[in-house]
MIDRENNU-461618 format. One record per residue (C-alpha): residue in three letters; x, y, z. Coordinates in steps of 0.25 Angstrom, whole numbers, padded with zeros to 4 digits, always signed. Layout:
N
alaXYZ/...
***
This chain:
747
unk+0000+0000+0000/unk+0004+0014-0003/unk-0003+0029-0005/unk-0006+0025-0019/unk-0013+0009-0015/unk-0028+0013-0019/unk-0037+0012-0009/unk-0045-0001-0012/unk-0032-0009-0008/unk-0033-0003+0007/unk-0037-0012+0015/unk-0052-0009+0021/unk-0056-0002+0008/unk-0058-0011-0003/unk-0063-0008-0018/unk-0078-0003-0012/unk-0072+0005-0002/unk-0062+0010-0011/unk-0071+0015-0021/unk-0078+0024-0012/unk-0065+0030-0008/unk-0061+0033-0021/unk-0074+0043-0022/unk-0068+0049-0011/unk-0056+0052-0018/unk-0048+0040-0009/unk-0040+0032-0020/unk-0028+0028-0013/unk-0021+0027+0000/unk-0017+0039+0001/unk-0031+0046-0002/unk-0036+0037+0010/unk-0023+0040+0021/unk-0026+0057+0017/unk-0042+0055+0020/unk-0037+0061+0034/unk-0045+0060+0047/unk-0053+0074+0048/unk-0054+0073+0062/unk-0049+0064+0075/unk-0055+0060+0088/unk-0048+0059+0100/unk-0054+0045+0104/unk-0041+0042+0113/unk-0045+0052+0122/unk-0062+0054+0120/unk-0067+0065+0127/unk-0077+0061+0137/unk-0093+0068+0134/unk-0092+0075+0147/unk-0080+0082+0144/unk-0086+0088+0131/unk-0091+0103+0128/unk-0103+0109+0119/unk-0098+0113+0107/unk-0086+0105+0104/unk-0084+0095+0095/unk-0080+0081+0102/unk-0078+0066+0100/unk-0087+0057+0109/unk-0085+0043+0110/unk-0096+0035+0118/unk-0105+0023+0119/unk-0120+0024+0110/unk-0130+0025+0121/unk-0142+0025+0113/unk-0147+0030+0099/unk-0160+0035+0091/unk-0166+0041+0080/unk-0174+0050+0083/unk-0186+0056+0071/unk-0186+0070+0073/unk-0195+0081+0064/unk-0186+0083+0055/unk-0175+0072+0054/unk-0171+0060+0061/unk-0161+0062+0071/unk-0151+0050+0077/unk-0146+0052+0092/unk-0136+0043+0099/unk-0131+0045+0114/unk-0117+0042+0116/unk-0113+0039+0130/unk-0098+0042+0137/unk-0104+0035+0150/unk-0114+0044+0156/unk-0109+0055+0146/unk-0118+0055+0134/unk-0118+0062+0120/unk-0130+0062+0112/unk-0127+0061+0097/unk-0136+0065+0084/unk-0138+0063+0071/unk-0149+0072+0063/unk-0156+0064+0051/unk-0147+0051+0058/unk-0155+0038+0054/unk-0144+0032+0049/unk-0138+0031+0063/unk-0149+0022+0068/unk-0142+0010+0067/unk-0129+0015+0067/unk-0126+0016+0082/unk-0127+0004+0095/unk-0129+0006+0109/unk-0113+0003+0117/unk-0107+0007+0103/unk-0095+0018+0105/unk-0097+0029+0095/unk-0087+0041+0093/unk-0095+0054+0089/unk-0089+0066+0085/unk-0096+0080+0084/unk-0100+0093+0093/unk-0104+0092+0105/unk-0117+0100+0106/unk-0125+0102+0120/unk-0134+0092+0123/unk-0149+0095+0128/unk-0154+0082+0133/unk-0152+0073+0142/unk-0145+0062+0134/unk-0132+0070+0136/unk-0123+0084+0137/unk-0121+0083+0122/unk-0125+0080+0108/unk-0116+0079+0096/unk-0125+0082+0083/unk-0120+0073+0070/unk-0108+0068+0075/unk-0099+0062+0070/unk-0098+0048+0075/unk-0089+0034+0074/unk-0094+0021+0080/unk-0081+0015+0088/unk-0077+0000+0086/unk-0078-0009+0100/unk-0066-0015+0104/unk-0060-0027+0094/unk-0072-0023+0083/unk-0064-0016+0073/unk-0052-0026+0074/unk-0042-0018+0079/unk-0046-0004+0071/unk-0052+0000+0087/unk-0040+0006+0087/unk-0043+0015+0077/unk-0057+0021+0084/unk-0052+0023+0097/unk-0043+0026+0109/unk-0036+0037+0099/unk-0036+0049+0090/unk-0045+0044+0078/unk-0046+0051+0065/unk-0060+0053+0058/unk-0062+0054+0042/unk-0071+0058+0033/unk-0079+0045+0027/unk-0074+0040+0013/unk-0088+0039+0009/unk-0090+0023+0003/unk-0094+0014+0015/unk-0086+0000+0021/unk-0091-0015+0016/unk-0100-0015+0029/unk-0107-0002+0026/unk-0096+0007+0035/unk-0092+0021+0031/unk-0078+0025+0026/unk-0078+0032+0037/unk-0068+0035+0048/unk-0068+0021+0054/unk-0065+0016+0040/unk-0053+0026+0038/unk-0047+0022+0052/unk-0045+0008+0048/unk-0042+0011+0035/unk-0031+0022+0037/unk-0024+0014+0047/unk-0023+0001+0039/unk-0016+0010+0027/unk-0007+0017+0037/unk-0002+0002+0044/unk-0001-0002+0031/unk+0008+0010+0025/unk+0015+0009+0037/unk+0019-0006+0035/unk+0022-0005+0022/unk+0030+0009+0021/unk+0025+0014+0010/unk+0020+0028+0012/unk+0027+0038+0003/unk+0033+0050+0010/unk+0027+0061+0000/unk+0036+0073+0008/unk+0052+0072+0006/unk+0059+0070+0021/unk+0068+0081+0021/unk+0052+0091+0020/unk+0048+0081+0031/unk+0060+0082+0041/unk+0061+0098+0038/unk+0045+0099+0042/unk+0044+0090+0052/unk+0033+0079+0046/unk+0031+0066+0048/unk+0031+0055+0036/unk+0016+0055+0029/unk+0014+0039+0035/unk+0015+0046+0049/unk+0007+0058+0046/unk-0005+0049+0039/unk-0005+0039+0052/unk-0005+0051+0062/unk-0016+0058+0056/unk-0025+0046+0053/unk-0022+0041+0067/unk-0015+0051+0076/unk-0009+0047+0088/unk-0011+0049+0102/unk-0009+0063+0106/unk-0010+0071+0093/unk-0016+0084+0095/unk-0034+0082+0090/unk-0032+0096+0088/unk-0021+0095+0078/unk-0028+0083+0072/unk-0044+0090+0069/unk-0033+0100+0063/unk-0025+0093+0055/unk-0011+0100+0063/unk-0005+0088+0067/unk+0009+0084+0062/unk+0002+0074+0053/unk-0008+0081+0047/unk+0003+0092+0044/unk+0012+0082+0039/unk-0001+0078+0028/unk-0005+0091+0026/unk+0011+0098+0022/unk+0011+0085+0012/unk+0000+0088+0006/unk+0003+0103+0007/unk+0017+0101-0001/unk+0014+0094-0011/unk+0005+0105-0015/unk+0013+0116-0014/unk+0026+0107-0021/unk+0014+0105-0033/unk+0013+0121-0034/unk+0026+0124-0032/unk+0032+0113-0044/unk+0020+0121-0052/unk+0026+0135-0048/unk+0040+0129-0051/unk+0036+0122-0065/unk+0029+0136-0070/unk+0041+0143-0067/unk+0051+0134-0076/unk+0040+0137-0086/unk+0043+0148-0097/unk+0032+0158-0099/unk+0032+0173-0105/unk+0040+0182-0099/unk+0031+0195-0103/unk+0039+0208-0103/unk+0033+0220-0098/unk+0039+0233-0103/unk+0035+0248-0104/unk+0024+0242-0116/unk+0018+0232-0107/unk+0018+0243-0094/unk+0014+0255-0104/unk+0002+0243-0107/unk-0003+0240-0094/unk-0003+0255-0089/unk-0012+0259-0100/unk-0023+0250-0097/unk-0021+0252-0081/unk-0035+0259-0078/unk-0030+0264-0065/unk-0015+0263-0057/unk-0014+0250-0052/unk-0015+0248-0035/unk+0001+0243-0029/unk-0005+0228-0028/unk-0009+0228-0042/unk+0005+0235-0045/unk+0010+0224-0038/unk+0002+0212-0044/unk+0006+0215-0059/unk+0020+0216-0055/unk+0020+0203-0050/unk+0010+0197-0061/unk+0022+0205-0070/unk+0034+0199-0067/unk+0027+0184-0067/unk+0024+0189-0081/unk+0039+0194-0085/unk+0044+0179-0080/unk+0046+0169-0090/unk+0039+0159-0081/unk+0024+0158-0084/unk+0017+0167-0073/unk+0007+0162-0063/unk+0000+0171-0053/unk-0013+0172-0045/unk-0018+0186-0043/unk-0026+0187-0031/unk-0035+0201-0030/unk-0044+0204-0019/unk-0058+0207-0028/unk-0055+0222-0035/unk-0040+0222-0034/unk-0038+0222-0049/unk-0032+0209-0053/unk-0041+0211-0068/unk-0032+0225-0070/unk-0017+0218-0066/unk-0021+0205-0073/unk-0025+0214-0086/unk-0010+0220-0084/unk-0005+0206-0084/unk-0013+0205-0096/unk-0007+0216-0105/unk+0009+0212-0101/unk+0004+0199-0108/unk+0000+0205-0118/unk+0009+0215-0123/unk+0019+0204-0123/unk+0010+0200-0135/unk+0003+0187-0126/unk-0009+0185-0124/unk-0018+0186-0110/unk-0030+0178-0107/unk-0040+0180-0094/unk-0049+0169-0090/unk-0058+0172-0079/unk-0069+0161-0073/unk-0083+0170-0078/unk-0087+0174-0091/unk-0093+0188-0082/unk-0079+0190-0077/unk-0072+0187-0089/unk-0080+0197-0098/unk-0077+0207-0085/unk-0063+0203-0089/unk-0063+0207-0103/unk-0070+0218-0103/unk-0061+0225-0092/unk-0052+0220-0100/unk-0055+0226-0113/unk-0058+0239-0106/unk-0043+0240-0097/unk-0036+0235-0111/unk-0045+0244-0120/unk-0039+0240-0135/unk-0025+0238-0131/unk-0028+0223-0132/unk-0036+0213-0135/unk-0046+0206-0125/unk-0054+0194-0129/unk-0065+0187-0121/unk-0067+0171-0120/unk-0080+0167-0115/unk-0090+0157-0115/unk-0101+0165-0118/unk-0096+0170-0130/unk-0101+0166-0144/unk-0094+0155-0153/unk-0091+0163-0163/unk-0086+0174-0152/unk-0077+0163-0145/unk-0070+0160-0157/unk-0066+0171-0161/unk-0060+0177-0148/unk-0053+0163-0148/unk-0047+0165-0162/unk-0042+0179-0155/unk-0034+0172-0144/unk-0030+0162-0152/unk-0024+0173-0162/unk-0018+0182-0153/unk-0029+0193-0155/unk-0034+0193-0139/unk-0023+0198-0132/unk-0033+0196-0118/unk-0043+0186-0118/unk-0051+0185-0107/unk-0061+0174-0106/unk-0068+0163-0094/unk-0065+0147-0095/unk-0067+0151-0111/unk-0051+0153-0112/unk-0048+0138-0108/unk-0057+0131-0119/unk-0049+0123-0129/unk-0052+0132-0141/unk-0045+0144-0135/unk-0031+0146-0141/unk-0021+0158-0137/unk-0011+0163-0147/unk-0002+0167-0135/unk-0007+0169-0121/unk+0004+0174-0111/unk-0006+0179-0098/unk-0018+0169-0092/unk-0025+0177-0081/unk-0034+0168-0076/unk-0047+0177-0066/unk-0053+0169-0055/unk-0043+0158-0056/unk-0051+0149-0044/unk-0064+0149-0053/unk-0057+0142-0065/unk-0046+0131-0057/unk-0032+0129-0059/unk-0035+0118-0073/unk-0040+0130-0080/unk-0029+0141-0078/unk-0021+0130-0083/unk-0027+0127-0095/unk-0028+0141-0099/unk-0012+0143-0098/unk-0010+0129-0106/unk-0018+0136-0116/unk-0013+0133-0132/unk-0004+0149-0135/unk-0004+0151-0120/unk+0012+0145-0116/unk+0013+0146-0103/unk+0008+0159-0100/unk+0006+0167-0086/unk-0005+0166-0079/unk-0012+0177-0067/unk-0023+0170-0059/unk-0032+0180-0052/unk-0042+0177-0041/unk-0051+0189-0034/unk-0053+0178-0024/unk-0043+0180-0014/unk-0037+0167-0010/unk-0029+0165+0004/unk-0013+0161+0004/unk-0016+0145+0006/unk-0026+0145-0005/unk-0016+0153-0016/unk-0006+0143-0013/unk-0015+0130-0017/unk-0023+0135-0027/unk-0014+0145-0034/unk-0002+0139-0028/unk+0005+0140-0042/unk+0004+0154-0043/unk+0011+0166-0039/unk+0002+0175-0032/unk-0002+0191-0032/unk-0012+0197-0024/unk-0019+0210-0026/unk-0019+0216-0012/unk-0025+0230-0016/unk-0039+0236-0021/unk-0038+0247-0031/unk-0042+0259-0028/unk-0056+0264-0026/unk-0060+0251-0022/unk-0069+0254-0007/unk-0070+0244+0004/unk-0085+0237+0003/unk-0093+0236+0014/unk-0098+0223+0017/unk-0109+0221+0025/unk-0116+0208+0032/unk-0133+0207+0033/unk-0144+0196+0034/unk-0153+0193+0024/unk-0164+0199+0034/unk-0158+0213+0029/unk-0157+0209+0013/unk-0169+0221+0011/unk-0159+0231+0018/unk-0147+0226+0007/unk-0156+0227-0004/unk-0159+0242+0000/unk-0145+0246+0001/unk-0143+0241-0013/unk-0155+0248-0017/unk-0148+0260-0012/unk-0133+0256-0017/unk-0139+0256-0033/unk-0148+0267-0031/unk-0135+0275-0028/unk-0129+0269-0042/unk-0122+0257-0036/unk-0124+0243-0039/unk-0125+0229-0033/unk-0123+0216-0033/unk-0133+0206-0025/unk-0125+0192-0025/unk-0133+0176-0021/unk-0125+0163-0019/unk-0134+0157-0030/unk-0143+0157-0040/unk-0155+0152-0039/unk-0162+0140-0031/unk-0167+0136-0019/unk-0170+0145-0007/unk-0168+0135+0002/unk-0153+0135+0001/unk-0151+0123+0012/unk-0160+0115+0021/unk-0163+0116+0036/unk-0151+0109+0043/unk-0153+0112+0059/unk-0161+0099+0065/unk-0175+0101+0072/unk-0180+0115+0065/unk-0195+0117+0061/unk-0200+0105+0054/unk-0200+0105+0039/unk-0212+0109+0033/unk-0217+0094+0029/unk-0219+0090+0042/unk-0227+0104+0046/unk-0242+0101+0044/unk-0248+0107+0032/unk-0256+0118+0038/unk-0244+0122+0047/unk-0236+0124+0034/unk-0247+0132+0026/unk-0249+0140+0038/unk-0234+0142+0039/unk-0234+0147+0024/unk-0244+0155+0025/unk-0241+0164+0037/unk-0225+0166+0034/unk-0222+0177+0025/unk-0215+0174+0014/unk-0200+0178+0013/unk-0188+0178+0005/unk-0178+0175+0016/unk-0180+0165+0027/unk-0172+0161+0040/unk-0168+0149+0032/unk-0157+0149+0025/unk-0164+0155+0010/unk-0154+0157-0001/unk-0157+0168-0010/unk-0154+0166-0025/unk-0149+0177-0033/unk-0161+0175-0044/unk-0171+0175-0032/unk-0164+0186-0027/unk-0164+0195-0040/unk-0179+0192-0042/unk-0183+0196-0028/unk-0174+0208-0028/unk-0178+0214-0040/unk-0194+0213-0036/unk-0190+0216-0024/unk-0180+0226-0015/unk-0172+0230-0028/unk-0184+0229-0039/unk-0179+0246-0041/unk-0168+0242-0045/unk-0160+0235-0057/unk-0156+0220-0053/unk-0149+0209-0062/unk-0146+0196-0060/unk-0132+0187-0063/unk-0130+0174-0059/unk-0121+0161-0065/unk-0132+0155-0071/unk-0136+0166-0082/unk-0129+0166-0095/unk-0114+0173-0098/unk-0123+0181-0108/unk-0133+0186-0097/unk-0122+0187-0086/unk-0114+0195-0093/unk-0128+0204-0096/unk-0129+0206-0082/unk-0115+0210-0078/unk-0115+0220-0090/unk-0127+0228-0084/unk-0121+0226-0071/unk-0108+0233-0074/unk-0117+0244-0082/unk-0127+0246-0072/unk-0138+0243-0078/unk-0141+0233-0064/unk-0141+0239-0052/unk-0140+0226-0045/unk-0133+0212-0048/unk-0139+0200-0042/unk-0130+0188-0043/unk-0123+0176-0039/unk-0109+0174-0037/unk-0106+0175-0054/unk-0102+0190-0050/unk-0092+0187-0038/unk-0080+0189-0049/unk-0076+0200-0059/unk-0089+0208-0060/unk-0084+0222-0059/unk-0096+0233-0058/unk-0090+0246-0050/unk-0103+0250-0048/unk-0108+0238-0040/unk-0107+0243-0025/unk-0114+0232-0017/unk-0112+0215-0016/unk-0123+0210-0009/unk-0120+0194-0004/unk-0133+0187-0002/unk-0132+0175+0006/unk-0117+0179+0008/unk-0117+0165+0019/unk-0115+0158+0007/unk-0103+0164+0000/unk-0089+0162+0003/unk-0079+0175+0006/unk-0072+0174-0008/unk-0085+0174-0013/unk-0090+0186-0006/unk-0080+0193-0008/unk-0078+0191-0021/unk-0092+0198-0022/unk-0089+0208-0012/unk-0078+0213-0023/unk-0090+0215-0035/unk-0092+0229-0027/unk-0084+0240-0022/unk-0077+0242-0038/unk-0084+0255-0038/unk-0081+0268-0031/unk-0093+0266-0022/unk-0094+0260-0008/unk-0098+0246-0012/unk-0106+0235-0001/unk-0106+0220+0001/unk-0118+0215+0009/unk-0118+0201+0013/unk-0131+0195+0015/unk-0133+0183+0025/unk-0143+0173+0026/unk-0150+0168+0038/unk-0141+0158+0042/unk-0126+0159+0041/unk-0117+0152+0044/unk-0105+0153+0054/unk-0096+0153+0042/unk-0104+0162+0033/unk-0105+0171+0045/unk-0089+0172+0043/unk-0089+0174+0029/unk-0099+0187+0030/unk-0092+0192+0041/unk-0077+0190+0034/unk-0083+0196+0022/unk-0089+0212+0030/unk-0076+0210+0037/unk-0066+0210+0028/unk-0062+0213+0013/unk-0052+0207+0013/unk-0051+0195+0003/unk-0039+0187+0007/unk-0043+0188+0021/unk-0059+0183+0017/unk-0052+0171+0008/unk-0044+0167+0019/unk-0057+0166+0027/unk-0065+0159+0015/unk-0055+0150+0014/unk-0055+0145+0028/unk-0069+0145+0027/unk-0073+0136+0015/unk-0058+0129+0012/unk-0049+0130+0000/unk-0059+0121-0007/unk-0071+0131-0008/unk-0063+0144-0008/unk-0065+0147-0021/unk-0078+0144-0020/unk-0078+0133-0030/unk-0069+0121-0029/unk-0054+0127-0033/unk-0049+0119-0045/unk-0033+0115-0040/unk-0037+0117-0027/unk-0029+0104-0019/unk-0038+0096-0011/unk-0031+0093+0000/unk-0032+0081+0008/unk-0025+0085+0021/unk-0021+0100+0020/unk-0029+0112+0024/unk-0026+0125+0016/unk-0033+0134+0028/unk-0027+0124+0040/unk-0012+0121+0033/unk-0008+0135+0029/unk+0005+0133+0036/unk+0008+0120+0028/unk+0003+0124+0016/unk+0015+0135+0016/unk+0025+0127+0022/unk+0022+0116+0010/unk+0024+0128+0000/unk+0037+0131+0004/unk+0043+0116+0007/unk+0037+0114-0009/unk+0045+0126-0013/unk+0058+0121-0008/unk+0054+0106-0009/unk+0054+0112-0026/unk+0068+0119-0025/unk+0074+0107-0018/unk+0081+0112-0006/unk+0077+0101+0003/unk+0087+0087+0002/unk+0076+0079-0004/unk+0081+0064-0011/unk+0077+0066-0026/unk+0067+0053-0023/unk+0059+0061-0013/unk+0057+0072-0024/unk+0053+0063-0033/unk+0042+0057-0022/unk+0038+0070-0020/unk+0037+0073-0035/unk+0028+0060-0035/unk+0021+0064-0025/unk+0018+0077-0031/unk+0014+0073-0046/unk+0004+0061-0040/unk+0000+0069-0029/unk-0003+0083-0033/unk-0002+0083-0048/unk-0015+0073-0047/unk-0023+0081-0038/unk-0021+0094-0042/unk-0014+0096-0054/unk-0004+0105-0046/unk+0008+0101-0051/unk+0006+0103-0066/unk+0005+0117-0070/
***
């Protein structure tokens, strides 16, 4: 057996098992030693019922006293008392039928969950759905007792698929399993040692057999609180692994682009003479700043690849523009892909005003005729569009550059990594430079994941004339009060945007949850319910959680509070044609009021647009509000955002909202958006290239993750005495590993 062995040949699996295994992404060995425990309970030393505190989450081993299932109004409900002599702990189950066989009197059960304060007389507690293991007797499990008790025991997620006789692959399963695979490697020997011993001895870590045993089973003694945090020497061991092996991926891509030749564009008096003519104002320091980095990338014979991050407004279009025309007075083209057909017409028609008829700008887009399409592709293809700006258009097989020099990629996390890359591999493209740029600010750890392979230049600064906005927080109780202080904002000249997480749909966004509320309306007798019906008034929001659609929306504000006023509707849904209608007579101002969905949180510059009003603003992340928070305040005029809670928010939500009237700053509301929803889900869809990591934490590891980054920095200029045969391991290592996964390695 080794890492590689697939998991039908581990004993306790089989082919049945096995193939529910490999739905959950467990293939080898090594996929099921890297399932890691995602908690422990201290079973060497349980704590006793009567030591135990309201509040607090706790492990509770004891005998099954006695079990029913009980038929309540609205859903069956399963209660078991659990005894530590004459302490007791009553457990329950909402909608739990399927435990009424499950458990027998003088059985010892583990369960795990929070304690809450317990009413009754059946004991000081009650623990709702916990968790729970039913323990073997002594002698049952032959010889695997060990495993459940009378130590620290790890608990896993199940596997999904189920044993010969009907089990779980759950956390009993796992136990035996783990441990025979680990007495079994450690028989045999042949666990490879991915990391070279000399990184080992400088840092201190313990060979990966020993880390994988300690945290499956850690000893006697180790700290619970490092273990449910992952800080023990084991899990650090694991985690700066998996860590290096990303950053050595990144860094061979960095070092592989740089032996590449490129164009080294010059940038004489002509080519400054060039960009100050189509300056419209004098740039701010940072953006000073930013194109001189962005230009010397650009004078290197080494193909250029730089993210641009700029907080919303800073003017990453304008320096990208810049690094547009040194491209093209080198006589190479320029090409500007951005993830909307809204923000790529934006694009083209800033850019053909800023250019005016120096150059030539071409625009690729779906929505464009056949017979349009094909001949702005004879253009590129000739050499006639100097700029050609375009969505997901520019990456179709038909289009052909004659000789492309500068890709400037806008949004980059709404495309992925797979499609920057086609659009450089392009036929007439060589090996040009390429500038990502993302309004979405994006915290240190992130950048050096995602966009690990890029240099990075951040727009710190806001142009001037750009006011604060005043964000401000109010219920849904209040919405008549918002809607007359828009009324009041256009009839001063100023416009607005009304922004919904959705379309259309259901107003009941998600079902009642909490256990023993009113009965639902079936079991109500008839003439209560009619009665009921006819004496409520009728109203648009409820105390229940209603979600409010930006159709609804628009029809009831426009026969309604703002029927006095000009109101139009965009939403993903509609047609390029008819969204690209509706932005038009935004910008000119013939609509007073936008109502839309979240199709307007990138690119849509109107200066006259003073108020962002967020309706259910509970259900947004902060990149996201913020993002919208940025369509205003690009005018002269004091500008708002008002955010617009529903009835119920949660604690999470409440931290959002509160985030977003405290602070305008967008690194800092990232940083805690991030934390918030993981790296996953930052970006609000999933990131393409984002590594799925099986031990790591980007939040939890920062330290790691930059101690990994350096060690892969030296590890790649070779100062440590490393045997050639333990770089070739880790070279292995690296191309079966990573490479697979996520295509880091190849650029």
């Amino acid at each position: 057996m080794d890492l590689s062995t697939h998991v039908k040949f581990v004993k306790g699996v089989g082919e049945r098992n096995a193939a529910a295994l490999v739905q959950r992404g467990v293939e080898t060995v090594e996929d099921l030693l890297y399932h890691l425990p995602f908690r422990y309970e201290d079973r060497l030393h349980p704590r006793p019922i009567a030591e135990l505190k309201a509040g607090e989450m706790a492990s509770v081993i004891g005998e099954v006293r006695g079990s029913v299932l009980l038929h309540t109004r609205s859903m069956p409900l399963f209660e078991m008392t659990v005894a530590q002599g004459v302490d007791t702990v009553k457990a329950m189950w909402f909608r739990g039928t399927y435990l009424k066989d499950k458990f027998k009197l003088g059985q010892t059960v583990a369960l795990y969950g929070k304690m809450e304060p317990s009413r009754s007389n059946a004991g000081k507690f009650k623990m709702l759905q916990p968790q729970f293991e039913i323990l073997p007797e002594p002698g049952e499990e032959g010889g695997f007792e060990m495993l459940e008790m009378g130590r620290i025991v790890p608990v896993y997620e199940t596997l999904g698929g189920t044993t010969a006789w009907g089990a779980k692959l759950g956390s009993k399963w796992m136990r035996r399993v783990v441990w025979d695979v680990l007495e079994e490697l450690g028989r045999e020997g042949t666990l490879d040692e991915p990391l070279p011993g000399a990184l080992r001895k400088k840092l201190g870590l313990m060979d990966r057999l020993e880390a994988l045993r300690r945290v499956h089973f850690p000893e006697a003694g180790t700290s619970m609180v490092d273990l449910q945090s992952s800080a023990t020497p084991a899990h650090r061991r694991l985690i700066f692994e998996e860590l290096f092996y990303l950053e050595l991926g990144l860094e061979l891509k960095r070092k592989r682009m740089r032996e590449r030749t490129g164009v080294p564009f010059t940038t004489g008096t002509k080519v400054r003479e060039a960009i100050k003519r189509v300056l419209p104002f004098h740039p701010t320091p940072a953006q000073k700043r930013v194109l001189g980095e962005i230009v010397a990338d650009m004078q290197k014979p080494q193909p250029m690849r730089r993210l641009l991050q700029g907080d919303v407004g800073s003017g990453k279009t304008i320096v990208a523009m810049q690094a547009a025309i040194v491209a093209i007075e080198n006589g190479y083209q320029a090409a500007l892909m951005a993830p909307t057909e809204i923000l790529a017409t934006q694009h083209y028609l800033s850019a053909k005003k800023l250019l005016g008829d120096s150059y030539t700008v071409t625009l690729l887009t779906g929505s464009l005729d056949a017979q349009q399409k094909r001949l702005n592709r004879r253009k590129i293809f000739a050499g006639e569009s100097e700029l050609v700006v375009g969505t997901q258009a520019l990456i179709q097989e038909k289009v052909d550059f004659a000789n492309l020099g500068l890709v400037i990629v806008d949004e980059q996390h709404r495309f992925g990594v797979r499609q920057r890359f086609t659009l450089m591999k392009k036929p007439g493209t060589g090996d040009p430079d390429v500038l990502v740029m993302t309004a979405t600010p994006i915290p240190r750890t992130l950048a050096m994941t995602v966009y690990g392979d890029l240099d990075v230049s951040v727009l710190d600064e806001l142009p001037p004339g750009r006011t604060p906005i005043v964000t401000r927080r109010t219920g849904e109780e209040r919405s008549e009060e918002v809607w007359a202080f828009v009324l009041k904002q256009v009839k001063m000249g100023r416009q607005a945007y009304i922004v919904y997480p959705m379309i259309e749909g259901a107003k009941e966004d998600q079902p009642e949850l909490d256990f023993a509320v009113d009965p639902p309306a079936e079991v109500e007798e008839p003439k209560k319910r009619a009665a009921k019906k006819a004496t409520k008034p009728k109203k648009l929001f409820s105390e229940k959680t209603v979600m409010r659609s930006a159709t609804e929306m628009y029809d009831h504000l426009r026969a309604g509070a703002l029927r006095d006023i000009r109101l139009g509707l965009l939403h993903g849904k509609l047609s390029a044609d008819e969204k690209e209608v509706t932005m038009r007579r935004f910008q000119r101002g013939e609509i007073d009021v936008l109502v839309a969905t979240t199709v307007i949180e990138v690119g849509v510059d109107v200066p006259n647009a003073s108020v962002m009003v967020i309706e259910h603003a509970e259900r947004f992340g902060m990149a996201q509000m913020h993002q919208l928070r940025g369509r205003v305040g690009r005018g002269a005029a004091k500008s708002y955002c008002i955010l617009v809670t529903g009835a119920r928010v949660s604690p999470q939500a409440e931290e959002r909202v509160g985030a977003m009237v405290r602070t305008q700053n967008g690194f800092e509301l990232a940083e805690l958006d991030l934390a918030q929803r993981g790296p996953g889900e930052f970006f609000g869809t999933r990131q393409a290239g984002m590594p799925d990591f099986r031990v790591a934490s980007l939040l939890r590891d920062r330290d790691l993750l930059e101690m990994a980054k350096k060690e892969a920095a030296r590890f790649i200029e070779r100062p440590y005495d490393v045997p050639e045969v333990e770089r070739e391991m880790v070279r292995s290592q690296l191309k079966h590993q990573w490479q697979r996964r996520y295509g880091l390695v190849e650029a």
